[in-house]
BAFI-3210 file (N, C-alpha, C; in Angstrom, 3 decimals, decimal comma, padded with zeros to 6 digits):
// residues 244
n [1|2|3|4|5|6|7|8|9|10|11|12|13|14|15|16|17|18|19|20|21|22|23|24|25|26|27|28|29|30|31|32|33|34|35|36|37|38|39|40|41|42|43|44|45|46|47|48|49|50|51|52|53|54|55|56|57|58|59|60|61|62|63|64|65|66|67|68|69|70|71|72|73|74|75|76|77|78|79|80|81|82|83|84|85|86|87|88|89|90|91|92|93|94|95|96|97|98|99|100|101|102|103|104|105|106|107|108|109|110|111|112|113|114|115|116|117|118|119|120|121|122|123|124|125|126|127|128|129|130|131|132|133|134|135|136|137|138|139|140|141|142|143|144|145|146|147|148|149|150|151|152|153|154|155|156|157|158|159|160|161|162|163|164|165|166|167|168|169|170|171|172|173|174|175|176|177|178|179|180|181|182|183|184|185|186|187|188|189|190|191|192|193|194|195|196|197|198|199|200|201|202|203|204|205|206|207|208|209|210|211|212|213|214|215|216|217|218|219|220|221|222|223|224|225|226|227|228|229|230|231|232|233|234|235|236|237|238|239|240|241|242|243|244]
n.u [023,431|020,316|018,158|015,716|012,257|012,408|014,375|013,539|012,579|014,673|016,106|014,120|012,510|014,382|015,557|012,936|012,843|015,304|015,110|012,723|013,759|016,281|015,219|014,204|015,756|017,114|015,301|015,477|017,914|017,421|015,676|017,357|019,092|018,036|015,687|013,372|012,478|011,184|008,086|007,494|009,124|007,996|005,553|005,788|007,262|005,261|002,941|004,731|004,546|001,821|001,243|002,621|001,555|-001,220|-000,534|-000,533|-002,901|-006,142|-007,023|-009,648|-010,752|-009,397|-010,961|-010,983|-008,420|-008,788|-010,323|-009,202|-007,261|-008,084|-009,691|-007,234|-006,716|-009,042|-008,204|-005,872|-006,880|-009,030|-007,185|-005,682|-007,197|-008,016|-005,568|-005,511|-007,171|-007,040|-004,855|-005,822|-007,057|-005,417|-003,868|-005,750|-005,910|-003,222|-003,844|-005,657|-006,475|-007,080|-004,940|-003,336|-004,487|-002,428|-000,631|-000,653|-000,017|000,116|001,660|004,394|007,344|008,752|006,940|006,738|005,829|006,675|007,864|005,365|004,265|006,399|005,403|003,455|003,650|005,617|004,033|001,652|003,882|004,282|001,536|001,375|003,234|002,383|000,230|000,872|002,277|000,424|-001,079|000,583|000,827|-001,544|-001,615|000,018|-001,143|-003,057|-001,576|-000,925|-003,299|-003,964|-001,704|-002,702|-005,118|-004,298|-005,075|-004,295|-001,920|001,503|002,714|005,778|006,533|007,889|007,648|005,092|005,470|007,178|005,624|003,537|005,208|006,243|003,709|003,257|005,640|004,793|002,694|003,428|005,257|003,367|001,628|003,892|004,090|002,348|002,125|004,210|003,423|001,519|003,085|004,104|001,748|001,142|003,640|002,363|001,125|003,463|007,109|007,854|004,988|005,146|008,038|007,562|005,720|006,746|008,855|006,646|005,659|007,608|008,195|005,807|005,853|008,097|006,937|004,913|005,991|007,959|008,722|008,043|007,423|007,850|009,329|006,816|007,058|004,543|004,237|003,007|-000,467|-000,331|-000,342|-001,113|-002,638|-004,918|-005,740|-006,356|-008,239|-010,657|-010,806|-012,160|-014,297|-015,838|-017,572|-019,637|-020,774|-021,625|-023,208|-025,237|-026,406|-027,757|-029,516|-031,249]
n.v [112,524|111,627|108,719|107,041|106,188|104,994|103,120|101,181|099,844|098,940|096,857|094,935|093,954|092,874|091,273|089,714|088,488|087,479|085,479|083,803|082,531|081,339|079,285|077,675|076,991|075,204|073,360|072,367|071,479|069,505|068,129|066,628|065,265|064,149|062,332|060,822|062,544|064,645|066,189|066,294|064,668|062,354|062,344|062,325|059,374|057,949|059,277|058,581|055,415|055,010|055,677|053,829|051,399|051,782|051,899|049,134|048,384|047,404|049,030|049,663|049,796|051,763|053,787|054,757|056,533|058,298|060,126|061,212|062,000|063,950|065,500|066,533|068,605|069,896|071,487|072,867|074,387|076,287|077,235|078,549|080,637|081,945|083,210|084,902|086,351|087,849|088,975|090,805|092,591|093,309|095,036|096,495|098,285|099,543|101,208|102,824|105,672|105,204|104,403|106,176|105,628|103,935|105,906|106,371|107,935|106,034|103,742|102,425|103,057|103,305|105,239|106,769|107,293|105,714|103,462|102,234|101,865|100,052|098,002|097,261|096,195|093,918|092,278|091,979|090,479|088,433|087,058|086,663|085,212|082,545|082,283|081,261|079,402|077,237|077,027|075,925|073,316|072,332|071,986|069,443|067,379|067,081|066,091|063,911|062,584|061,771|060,089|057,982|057,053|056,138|054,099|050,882|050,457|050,951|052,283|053,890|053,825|055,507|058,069|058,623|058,802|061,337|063,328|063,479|063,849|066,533|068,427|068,093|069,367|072,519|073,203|072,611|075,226|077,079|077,303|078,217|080,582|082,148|081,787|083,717|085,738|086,352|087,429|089,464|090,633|092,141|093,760|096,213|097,323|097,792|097,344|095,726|093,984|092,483|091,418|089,686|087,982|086,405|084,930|083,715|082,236|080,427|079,174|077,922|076,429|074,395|072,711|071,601|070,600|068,892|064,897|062,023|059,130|056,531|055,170|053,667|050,534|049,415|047,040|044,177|042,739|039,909|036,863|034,523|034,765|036,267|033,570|031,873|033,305|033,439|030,698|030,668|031,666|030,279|028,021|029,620|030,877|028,062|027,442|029,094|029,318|026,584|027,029|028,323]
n.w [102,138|102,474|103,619|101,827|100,864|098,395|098,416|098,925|097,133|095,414|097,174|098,553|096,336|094,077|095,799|096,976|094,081|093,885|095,511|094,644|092,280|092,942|094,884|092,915|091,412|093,055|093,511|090,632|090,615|093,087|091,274|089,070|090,285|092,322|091,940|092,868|095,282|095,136|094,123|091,901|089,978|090,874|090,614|087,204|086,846|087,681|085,314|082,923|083,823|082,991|080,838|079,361|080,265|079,502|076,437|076,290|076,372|073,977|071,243|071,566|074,317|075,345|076,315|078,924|078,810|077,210|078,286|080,919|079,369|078,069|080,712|081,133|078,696|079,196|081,440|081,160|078,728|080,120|081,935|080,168|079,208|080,993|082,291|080,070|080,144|082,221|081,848|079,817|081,486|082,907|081,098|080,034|082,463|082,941|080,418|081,780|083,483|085,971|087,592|088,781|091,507|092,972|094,165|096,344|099,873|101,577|100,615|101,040|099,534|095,909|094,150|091,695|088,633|086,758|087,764|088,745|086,311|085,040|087,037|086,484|083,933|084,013|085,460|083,618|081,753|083,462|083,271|080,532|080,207|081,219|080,061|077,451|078,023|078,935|076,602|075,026|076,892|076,197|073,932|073,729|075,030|073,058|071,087|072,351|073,058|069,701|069,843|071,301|070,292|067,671|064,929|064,325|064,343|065,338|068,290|069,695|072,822|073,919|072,566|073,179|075,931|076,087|074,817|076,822|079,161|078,482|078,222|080,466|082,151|080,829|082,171|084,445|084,297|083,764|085,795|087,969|086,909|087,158|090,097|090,632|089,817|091,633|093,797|092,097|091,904|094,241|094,791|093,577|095,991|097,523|097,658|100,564|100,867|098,931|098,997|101,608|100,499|098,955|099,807|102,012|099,916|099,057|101,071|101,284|098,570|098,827|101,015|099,558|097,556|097,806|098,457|099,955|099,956|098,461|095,067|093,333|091,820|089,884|089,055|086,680|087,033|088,987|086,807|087,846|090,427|089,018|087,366|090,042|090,554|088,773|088,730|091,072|090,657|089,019|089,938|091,060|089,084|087,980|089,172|089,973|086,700|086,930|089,078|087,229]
ca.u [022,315|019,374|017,680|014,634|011,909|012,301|015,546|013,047|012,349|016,124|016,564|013,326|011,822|015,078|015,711|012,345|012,780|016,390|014,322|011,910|014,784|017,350|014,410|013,991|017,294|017,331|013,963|015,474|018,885|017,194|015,111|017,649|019,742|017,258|014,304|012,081|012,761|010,669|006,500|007,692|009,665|006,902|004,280|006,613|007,365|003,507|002,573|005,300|004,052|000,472|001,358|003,214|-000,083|-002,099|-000,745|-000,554|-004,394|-006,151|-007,389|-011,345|-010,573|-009,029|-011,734|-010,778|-007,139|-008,728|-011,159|-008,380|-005,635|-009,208|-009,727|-005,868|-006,899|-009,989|-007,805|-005,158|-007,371|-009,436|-005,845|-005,047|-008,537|-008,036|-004,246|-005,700|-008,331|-005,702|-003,654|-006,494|-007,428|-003,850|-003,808|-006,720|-005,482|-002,213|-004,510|-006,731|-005,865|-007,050|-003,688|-002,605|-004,664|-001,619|000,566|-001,061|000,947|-000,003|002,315|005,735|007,524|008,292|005,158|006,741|004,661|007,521|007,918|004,089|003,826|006,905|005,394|002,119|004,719|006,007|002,803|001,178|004,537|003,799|000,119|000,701|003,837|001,435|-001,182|001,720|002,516|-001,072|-001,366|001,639|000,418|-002,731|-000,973|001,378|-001,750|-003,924|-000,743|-000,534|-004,498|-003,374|-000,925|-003,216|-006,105|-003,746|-005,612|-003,607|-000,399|002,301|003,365|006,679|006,177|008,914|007,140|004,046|006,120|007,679|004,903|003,057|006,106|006,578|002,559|003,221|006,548|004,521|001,425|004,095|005,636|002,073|001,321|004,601|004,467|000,949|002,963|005,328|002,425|000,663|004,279|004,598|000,594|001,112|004,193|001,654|001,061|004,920|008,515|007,661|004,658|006,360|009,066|007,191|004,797|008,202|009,058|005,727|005,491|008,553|008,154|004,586|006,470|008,717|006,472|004,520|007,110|008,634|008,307|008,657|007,247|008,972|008,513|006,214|007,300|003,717|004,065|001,602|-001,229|000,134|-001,828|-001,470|-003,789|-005,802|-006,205|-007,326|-009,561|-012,006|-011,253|-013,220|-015,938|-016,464|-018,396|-020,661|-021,272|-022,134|-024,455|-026,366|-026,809|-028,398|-030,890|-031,913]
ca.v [111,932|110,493|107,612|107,301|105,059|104,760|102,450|099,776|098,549|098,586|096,140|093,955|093,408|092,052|090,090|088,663|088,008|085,694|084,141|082,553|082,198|080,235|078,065|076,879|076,345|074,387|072,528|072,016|070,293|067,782|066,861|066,104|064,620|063,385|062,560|060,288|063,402|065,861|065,328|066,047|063,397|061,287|062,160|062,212|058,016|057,972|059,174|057,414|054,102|054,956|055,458|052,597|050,170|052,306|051,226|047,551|047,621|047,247|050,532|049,603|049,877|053,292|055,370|055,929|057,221|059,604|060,576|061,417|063,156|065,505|066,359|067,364|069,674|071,193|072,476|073,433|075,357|077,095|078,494|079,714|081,310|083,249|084,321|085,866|087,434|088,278|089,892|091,947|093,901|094,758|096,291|098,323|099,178|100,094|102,223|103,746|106,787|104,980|103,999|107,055|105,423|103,663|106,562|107,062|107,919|104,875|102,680|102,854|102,216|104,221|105,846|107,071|106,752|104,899|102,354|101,915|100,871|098,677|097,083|096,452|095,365|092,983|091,173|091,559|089,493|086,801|086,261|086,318|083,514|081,863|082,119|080,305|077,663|076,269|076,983|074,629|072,366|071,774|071,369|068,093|067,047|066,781|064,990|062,401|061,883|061,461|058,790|056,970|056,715|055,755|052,798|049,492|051,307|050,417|053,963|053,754|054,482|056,951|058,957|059,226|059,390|062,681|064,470|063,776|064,921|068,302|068,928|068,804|070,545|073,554|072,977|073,484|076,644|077,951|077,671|078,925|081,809|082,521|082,111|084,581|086,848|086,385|088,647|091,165|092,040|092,737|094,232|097,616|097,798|098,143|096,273|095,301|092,729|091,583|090,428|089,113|087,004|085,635|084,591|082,632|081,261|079,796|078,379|076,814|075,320|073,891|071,664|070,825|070,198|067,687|063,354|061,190|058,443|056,075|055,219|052,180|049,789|048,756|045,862|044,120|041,982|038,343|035,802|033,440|035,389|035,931|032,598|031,995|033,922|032,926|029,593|030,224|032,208|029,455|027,282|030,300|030,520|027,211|027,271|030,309|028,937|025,304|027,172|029,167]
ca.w [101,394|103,295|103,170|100,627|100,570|097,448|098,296|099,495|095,655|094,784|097,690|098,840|095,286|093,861|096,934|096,668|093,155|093,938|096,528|094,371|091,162|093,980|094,955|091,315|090,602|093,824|093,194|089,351|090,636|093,407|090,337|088,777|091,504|093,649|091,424|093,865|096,788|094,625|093,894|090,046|090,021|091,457|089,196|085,873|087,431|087,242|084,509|082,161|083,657|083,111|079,500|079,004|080,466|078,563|075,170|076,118|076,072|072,865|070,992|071,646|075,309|076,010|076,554|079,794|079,116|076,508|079,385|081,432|078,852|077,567|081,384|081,111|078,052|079,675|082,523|080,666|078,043|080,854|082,331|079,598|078,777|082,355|082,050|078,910|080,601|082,919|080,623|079,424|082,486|083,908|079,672|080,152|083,539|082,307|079,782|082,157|084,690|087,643|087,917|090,059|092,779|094,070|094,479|097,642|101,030|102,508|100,422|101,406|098,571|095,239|093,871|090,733|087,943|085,677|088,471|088,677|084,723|085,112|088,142|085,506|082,985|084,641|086,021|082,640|081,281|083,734|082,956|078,994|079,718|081,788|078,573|076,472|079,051|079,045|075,978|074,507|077,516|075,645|072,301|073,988|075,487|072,138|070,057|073,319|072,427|068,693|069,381|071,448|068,841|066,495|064,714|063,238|063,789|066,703|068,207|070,260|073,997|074,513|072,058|073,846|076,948|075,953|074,426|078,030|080,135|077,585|078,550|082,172|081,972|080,313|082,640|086,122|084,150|083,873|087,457|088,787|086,402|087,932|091,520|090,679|089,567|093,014|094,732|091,424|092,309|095,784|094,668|093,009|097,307|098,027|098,103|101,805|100,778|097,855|099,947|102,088|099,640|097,954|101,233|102,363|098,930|098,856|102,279|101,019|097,502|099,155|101,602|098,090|096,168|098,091|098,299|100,917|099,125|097,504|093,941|092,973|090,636|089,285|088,477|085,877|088,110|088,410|086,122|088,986|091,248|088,201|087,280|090,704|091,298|088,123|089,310|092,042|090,507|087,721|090,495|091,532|088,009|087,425|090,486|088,823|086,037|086,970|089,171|086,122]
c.u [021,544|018,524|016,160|013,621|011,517|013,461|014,618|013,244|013,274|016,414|015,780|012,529|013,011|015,214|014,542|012,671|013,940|015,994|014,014|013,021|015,365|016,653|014,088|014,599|017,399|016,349|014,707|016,881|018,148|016,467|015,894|018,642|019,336|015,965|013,484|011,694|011,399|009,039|006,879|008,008|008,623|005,767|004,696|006,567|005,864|002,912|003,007|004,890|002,322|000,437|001,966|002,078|-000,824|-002,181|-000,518|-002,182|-004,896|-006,848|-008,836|-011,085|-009,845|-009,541|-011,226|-009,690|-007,763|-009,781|-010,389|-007,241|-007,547|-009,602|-008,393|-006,165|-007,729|-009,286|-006,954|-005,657|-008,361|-008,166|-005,617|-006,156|-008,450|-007,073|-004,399|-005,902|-007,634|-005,203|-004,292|-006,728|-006,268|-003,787|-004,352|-006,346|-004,295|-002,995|-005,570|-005,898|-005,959|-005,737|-002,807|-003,468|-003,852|-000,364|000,441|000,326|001,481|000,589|004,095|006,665|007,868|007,322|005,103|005,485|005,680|007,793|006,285|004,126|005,603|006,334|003,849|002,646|005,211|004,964|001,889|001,898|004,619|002,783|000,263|002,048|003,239|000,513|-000,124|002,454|001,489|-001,426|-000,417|001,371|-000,813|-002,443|-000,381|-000,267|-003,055|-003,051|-000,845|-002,163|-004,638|-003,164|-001,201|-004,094|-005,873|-003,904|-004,577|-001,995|000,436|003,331|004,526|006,354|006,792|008,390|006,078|004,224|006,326|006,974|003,949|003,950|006,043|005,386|002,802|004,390|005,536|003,326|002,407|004,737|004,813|002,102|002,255|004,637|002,945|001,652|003,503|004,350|002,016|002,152|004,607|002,741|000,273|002,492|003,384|001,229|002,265|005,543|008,080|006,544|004,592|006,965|008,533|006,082|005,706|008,553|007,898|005,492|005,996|008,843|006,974|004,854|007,266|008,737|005,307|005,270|008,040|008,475|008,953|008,424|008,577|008,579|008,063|006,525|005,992|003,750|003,041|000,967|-000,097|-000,893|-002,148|-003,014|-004,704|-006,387|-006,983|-008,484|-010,460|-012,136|-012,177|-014,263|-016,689|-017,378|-019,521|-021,387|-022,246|-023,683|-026,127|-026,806|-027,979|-029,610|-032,107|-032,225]
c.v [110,984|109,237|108,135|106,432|104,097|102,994|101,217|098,765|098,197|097,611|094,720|093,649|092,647|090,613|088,820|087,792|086,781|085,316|083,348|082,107|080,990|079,136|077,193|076,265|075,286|072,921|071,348|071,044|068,793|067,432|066,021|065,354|063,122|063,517|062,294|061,368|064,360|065,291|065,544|065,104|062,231|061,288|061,554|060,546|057,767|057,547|058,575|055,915|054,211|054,397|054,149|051,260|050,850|051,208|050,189|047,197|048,005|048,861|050,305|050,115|051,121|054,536|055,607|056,363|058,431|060,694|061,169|062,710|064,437|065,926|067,723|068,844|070,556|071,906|073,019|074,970|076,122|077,953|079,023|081,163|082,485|083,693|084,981|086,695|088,550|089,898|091,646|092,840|094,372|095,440|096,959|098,635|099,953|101,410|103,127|104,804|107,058|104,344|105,140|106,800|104,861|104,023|107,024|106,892|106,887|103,678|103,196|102,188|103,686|104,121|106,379|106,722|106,324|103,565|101,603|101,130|099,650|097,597|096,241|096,068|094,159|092,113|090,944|090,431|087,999|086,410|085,776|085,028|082,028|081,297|080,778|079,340|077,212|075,935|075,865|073,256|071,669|070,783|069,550|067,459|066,171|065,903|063,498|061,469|061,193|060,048|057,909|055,800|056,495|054,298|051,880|050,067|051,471|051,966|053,583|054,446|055,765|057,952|059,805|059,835|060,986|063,762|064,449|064,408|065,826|068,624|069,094|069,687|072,107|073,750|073,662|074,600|077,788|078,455|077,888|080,430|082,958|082,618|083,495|085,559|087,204|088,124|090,030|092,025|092,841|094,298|096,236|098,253|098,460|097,111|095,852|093,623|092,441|090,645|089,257|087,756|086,067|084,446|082,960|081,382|080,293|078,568|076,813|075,711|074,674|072,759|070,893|070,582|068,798|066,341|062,881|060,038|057,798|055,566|054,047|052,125|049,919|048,301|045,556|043,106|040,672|037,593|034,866|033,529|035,725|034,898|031,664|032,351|033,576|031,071|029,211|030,839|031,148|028,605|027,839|030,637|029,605|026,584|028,039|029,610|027,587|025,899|028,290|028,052]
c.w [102,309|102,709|102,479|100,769|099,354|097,082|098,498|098,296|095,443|095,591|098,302|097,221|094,505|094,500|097,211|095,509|093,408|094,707|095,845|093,389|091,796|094,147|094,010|091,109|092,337|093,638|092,105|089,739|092,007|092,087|089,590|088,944|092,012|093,132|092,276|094,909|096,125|093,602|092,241|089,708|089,712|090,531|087,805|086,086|087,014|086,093|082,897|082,067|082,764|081,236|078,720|078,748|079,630|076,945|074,718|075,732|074,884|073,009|071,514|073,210|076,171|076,145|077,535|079,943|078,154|077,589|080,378|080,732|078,633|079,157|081,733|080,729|078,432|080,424|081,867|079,823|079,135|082,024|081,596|079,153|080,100|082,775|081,103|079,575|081,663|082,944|080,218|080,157|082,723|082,230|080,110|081,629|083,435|081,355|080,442|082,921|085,455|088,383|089,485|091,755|093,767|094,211|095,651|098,769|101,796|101,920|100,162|100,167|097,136|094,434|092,114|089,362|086,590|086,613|088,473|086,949|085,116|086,164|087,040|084,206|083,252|085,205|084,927|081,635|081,881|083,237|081,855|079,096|080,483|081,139|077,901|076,961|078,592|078,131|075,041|075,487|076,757|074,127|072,465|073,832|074,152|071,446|071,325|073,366|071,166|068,414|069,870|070,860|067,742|066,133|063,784|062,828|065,008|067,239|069,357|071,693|074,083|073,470|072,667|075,068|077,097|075,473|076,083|079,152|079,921|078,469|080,061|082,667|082,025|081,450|083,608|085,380|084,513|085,036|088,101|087,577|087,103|089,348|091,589|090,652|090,962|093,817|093,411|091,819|093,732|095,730|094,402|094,499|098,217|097,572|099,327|101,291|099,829|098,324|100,559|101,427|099,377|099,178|101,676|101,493|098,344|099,635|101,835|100,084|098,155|099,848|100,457|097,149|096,432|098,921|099,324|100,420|098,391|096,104|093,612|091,466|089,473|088,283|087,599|087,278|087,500|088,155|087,453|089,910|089,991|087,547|088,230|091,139|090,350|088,369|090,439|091,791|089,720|088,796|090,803|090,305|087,318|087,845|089,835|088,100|085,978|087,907|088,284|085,176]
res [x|x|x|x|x|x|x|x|x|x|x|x|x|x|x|x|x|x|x|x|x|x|x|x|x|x|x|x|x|x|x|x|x|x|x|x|x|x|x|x|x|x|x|x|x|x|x|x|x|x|x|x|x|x|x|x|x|x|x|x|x|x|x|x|x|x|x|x|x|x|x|x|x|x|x|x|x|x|x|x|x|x|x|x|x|x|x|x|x|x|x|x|x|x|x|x|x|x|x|x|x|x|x|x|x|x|x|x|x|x|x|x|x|x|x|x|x|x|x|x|x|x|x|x|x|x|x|x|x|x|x|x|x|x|x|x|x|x|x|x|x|x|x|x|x|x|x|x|x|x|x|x|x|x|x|x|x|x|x|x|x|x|x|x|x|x|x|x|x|x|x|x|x|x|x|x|x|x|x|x|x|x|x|x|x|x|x|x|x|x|x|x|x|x|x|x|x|x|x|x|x|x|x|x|x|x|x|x|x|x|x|x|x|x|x|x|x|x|x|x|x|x|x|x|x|x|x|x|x|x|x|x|x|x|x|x|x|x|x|x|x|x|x|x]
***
């Protein structure tokens, strides 16, 4: 029994696939190891404080955190608006019968035409969990607007906390489920640059994914230095004023 090139998929499209899987599960224990090591970490640190100062300041005064969580939602709801859209063409490509264009010679690889629809099975199931990442990202994102604009009514941080972590949780699923997509559409070219995508992409997350940084306290300002400092404007003040 000779060799096939059919053997390629049985052995470089898996192999990509526990590439990127291993890297996750590696990613997913420093986070929770070695939080500060990992830019999730670092943001999550972030954006907990942010929320915290946030709902020390009075409600009149937070336009610009709702200015901020609604740029969240625009991006969120325009990912998911184009993993739809996504979604929709590899369908009608799946439904059309230009599909037998990449049974050609020139991709080493099998050509079958039951491997071909799983290979558009499989990249249509990333885009649409890609749709329902962004799309539950948007959802956190609108309750964490909610509980800001919540008038004459004392909302518990760790509440708001956790509906803003969930949203970015669902937000990095999105965009690694979109990653993963990037090596199953190369995949419809062969197992060879599959592999090889899995490979680069893993290399690239890996130098974005991870903190050298260390994590800032932020602190509140000290009154001290705030009490200074209008101490010394009150004279330039007073100056103004007497030649007016």
């Amino acid at each position: 029994m000779g060799w096939k090139k059919e053997y390629l998929d049985l052995i470089l499209v898996p192999s990509g696939l526990l590439i990127m899987v291993g890297y996750h599960l590696y990613l997913l224990y420093r986070y929770q190891k070695h939080t500060d090591t990992t830019v999730i970490g670092y943001e999550n640190h972030i954006k907990t404080t942010w929320i915290e100062r946030m709902l020390q300041v009075e409600l009149k005064d937070r336009a610009q955190a709702l200015t901020v969580i609604g740029s969240n939602m625009t991006a969120a709801t325009s990912m998911s608006s184009t993993s739809l859209v996504l979604s929709s063409l590899i369908g009608a490509w799946v439904g059309s019968s230009s599909q037998n264009i990449f049974k050609s010679n020139f991709i080493y690889g099998d050509t079958s035409s039951s491997t071909i629809s799983f290979k558009y099975i499989s990249l249509l199931a990333c885009f649409l969990l890609a749709f329902a990442c962004f799309v539950q990202a948007a959802r956190y994102f609108v309750q964490v607007n909610f509980f800001i604009t919540m008038p004459n009514c004392e909302i518990p941080v760790k509440y708001v906390q956790k509906a803003m972590l969930r949203g970015g949780t669902f937000w990095l699923v999105g965009l690694r489920a979109l990653y993963l997509a990037i090596s199953l559409l190369l995949w419809i070219f062969g197992p060879i640059p599959m592999f090889v995508s899995s490979v680069i992409l893993v290399v690239i997350m890996h130098n974005l994914d991870k903190n050298s940084d260390p994590l800032h306290e932020f602190h509140p300002a000290n009154k001290h230095n705030l009490l200074k400092k209008i101490g010394e404007e009150i004279p330039a003040v007073a100056t103004a004023i007497e030649h007016h």
